[in-house]
DOLOFI-599242 format. One line per field, with one value per atom (N, C-alpha, C): residue number from 1; residue in one letter; atom name; x, y, z. Coordinates in steps of 0.001 Angstrom, whole numbers, plus 500000, padded with zeros to 6 digits. Atoms other than C-alpha are relative to their C-alpha. Example, Ala and Ser with C-alpha at 12.3 -4.5 7.8 and 13.67 -1.06 7.14 Angstrom:
BEGIN
k: 1,1,1,2,2,2
r: A,A,A,S,S,S
a: N,CA,C,N,CA,C
X: 500890,512300,500900,499180,513670,499230
Y: 498810,495500,501200,498810,498940,501090
Z: 500000,507800,500000,499940,507140,500730
END
This chain:
BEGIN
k: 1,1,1,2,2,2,3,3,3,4,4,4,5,5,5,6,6,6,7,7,7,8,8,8,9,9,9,10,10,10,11,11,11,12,12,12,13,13,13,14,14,14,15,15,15,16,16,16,17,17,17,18,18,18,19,19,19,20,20,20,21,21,21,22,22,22,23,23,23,24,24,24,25,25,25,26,26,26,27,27,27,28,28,28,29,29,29,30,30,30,31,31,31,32,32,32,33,33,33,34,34,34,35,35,35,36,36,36,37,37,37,38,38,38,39,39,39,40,40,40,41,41,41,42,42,42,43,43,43,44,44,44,45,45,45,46,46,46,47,47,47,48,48,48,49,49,49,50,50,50,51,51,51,52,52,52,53,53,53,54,54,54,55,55,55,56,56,56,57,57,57,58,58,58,59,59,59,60,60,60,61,61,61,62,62,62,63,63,63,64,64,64,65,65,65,66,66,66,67,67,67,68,68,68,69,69,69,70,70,70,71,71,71,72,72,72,73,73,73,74,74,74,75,75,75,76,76,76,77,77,77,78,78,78,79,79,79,80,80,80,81,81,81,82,82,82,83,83,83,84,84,84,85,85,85,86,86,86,87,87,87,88,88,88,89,89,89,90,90,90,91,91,91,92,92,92,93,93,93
r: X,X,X,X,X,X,X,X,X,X,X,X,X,X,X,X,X,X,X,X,X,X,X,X,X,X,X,X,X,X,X,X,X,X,X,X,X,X,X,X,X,X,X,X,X,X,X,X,X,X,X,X,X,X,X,X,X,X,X,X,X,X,X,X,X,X,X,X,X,X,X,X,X,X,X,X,X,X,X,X,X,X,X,X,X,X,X,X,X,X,X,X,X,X,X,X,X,X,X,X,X,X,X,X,X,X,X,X,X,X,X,X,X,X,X,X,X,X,X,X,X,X,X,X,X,X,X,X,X,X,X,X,X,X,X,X,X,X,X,X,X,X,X,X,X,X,X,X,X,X,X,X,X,X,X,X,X,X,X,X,X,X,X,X,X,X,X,X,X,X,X,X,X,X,X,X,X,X,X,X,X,X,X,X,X,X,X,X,X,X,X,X,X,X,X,X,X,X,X,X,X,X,X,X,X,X,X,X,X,X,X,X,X,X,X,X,X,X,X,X,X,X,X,X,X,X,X,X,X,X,X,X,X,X,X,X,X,X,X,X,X,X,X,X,X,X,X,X,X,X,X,X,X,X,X,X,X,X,X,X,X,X,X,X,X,X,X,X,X,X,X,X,X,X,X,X,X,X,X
a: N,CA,C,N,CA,C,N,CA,C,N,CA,C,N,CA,C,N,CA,C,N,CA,C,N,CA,C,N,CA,C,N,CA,C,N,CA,C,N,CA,C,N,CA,C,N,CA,C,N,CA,C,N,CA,C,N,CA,C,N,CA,C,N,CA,C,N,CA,C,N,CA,C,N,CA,C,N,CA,C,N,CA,C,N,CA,C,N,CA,C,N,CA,C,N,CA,C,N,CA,C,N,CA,C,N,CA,C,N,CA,C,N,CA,C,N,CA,C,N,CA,C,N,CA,C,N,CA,C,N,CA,C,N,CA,C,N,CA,C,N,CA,C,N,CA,C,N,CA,C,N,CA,C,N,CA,C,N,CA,C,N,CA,C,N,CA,C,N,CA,C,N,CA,C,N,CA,C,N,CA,C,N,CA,C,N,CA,C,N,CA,C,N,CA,C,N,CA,C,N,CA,C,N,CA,C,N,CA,C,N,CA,C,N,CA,C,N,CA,C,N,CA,C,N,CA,C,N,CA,C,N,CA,C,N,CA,C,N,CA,C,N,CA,C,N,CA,C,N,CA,C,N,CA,C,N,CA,C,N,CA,C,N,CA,C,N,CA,C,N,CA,C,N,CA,C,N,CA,C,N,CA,C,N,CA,C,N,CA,C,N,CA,C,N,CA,C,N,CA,C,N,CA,C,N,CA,C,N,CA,C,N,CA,C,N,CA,C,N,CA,C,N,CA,C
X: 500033,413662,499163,500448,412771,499365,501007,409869,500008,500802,409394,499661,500586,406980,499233,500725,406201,498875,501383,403076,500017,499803,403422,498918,501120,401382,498377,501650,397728,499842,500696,395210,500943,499432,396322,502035,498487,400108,501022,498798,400967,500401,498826,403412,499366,500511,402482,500918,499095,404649,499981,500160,405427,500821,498600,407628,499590,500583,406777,501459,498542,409782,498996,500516,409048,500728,499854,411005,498756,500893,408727,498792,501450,405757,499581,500281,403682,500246,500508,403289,501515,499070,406916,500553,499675,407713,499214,500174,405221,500068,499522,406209,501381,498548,409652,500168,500091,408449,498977,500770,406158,500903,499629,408893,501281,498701,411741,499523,500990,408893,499795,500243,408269,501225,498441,412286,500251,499542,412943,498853,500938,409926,501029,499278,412211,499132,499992,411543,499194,500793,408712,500780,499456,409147,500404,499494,410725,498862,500881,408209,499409,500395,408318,499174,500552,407578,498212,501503,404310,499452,501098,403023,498482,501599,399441,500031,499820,398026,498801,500508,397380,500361,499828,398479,501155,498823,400566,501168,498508,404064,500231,499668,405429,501593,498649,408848,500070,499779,409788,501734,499003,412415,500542,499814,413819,501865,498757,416533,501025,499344,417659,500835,499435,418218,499807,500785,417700,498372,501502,414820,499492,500837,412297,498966,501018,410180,499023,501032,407157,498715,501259,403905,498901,501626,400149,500018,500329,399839,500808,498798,403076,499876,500008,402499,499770,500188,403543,498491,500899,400723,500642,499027,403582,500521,499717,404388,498347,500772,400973,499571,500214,399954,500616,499141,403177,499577,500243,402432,498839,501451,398674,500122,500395,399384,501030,498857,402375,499203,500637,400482,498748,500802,397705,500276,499354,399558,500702,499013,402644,500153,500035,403520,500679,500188,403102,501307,499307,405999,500532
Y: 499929,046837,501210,498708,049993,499249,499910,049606,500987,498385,052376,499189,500277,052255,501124,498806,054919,498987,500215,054738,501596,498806,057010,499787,500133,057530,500218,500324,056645,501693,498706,059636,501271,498820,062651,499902,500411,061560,500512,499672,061992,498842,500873,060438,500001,500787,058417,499390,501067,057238,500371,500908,055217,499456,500831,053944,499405,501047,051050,499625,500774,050397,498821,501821,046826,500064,499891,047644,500260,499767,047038,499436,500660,045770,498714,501480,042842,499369,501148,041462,500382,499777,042247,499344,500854,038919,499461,499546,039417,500600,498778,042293,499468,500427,041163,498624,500741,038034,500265,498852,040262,500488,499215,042183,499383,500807,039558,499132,500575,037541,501229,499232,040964,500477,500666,041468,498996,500961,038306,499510,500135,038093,500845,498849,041272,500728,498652,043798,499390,500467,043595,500369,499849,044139,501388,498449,048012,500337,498548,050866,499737,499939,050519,499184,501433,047027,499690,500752,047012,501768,499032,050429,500502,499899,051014,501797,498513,054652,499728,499782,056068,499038,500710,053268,500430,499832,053029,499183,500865,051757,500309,499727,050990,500031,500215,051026,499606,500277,049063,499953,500042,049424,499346,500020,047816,500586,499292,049349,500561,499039,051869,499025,500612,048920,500647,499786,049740,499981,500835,047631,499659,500848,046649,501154,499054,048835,499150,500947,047406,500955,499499,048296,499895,500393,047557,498960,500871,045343,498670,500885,043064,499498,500339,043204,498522,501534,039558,499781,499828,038438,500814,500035,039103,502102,498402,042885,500791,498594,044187,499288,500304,042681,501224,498701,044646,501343,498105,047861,500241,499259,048162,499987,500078,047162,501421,498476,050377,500589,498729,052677,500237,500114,051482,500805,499586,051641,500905,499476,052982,501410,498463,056536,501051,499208,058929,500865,498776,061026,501002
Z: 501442,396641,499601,500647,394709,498274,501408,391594,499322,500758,389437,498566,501023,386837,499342,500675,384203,498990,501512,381544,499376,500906,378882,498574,500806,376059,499461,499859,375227,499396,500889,373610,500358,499761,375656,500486,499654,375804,501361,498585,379604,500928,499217,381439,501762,498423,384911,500677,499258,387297,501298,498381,390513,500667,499551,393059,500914,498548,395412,500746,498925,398264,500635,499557,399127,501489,498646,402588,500945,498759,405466,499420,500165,403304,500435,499755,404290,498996,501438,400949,499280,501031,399903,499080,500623,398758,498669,501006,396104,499250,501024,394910,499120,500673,394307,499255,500884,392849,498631,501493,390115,499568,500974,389498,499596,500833,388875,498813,501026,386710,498981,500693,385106,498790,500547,384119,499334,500653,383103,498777,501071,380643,498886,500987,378839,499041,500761,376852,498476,501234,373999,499044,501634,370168,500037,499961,369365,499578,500221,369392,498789,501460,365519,499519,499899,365741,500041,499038,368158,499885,499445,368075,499832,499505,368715,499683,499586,368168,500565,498245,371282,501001,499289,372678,501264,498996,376185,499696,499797,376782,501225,498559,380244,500073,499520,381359,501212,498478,384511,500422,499363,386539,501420,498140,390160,499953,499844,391853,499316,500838,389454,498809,501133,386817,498067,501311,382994,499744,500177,383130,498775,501438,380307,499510,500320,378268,498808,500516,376809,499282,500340,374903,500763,499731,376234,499355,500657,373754,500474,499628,374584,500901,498338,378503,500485,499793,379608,501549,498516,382844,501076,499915,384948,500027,500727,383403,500089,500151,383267,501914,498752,387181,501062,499280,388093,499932,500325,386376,500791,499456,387496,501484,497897,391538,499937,499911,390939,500100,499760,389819,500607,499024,392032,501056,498054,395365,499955,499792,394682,500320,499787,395484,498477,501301,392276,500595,499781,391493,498846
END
């Protein structure tokens, strides 16, 4: 399974992102249960809706799906767990 997770936003408005392959990991079966819990939470209120200034928004993705795009504010447990172990571990690109 392929993660990618951008963060965009916040004061100086730059873009962050990440890709965790869950092939070969020990802990893969967490990952892929963060990021089907993360998905199926869906997609916060629109931009217009929830926006924060300065605030972040994430977008997640697995295996080149649409995925969910979310605020900071919105981030289900679930959605922000995922995002922070990404751009923790994951490999920046």
């Amino acid at each position: 399974m392929h993660i990618e997770v951008t963060r965009s936003g916040g004061f100086a408005g730059l873009v962050r992102r990440a890709l965790v392959d869950t092939d070969g990991l020990a802990d893969a079966e967490e990952w892929h249960r963060l990021a089907e819990a993360a998905l199926a939470d869906g997609a916060g209120p629109s931009q217009a809706d929830s926006s924060v200034r300065d605030g972040f928004r994430y977008e997640i993705a697995v295996d080149g799906s649409p995925g969910v795009e979310v605020g900071e504010q919105d981030l289900t447990p679930a959605q922000r767990d995922l995002t922070a172990r990404a751009l923790a571990e994951g490999t920046r690109l």
